[in-house]
C-alpha positions as CSV (number, residue, x, y, z in Angstrom):
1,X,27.7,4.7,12.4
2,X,25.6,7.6,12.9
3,X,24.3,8.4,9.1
4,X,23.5,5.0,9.5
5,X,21.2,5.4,12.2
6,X,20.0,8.6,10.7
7,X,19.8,6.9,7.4
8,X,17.7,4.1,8.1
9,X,15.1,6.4,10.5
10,X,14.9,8.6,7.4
11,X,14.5,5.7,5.3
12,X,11.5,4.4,7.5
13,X,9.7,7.8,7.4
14,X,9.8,7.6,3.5
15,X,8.4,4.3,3.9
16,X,6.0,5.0,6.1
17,X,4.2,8.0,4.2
18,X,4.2,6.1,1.2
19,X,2.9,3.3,2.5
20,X,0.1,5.9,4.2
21,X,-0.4,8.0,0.7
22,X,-1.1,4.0,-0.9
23,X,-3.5,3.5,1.4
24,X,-5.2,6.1,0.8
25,X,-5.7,5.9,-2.7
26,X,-6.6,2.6,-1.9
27,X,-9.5,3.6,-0.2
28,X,-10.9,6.3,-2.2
29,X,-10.0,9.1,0.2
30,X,-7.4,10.8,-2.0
31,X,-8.0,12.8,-5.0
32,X,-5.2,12.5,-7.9
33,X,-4.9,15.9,-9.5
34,X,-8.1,17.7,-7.9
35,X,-6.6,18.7,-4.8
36,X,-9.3,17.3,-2.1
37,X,-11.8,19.0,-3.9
38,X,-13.5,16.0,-5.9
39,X,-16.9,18.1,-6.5
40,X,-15.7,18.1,-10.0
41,X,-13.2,15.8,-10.2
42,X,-14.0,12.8,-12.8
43,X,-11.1,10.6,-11.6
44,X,-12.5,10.4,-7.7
45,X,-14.7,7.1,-6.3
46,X,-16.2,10.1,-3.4
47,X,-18.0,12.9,-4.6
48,X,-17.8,15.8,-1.8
């Protein structure tokens, strides 16, 4: 019963940064392969 427990509040943290790492790309605010750094970064929306 326990791993259960712990299973399922792992399983929700998984869920939860995805679904914050999603968004984010969503919005423009991450940077694929540049790192944060999207001064030269062709793929981002945001220039820094």
């Amino acid at each position: 019963m326990g791993t259960l427990i712990v299973g399922l509040v792992v399983l929700a943290v998984v869920i939860a940064a995805a679904r914050s790492i999603w968004k984010d790309k969503k919005s423009g605010k991450s940077c694929g392969s540049c790192g944060g750094g999207c001064g030269g970064c062709s793929k981002c929306r945001t220039k820094d």
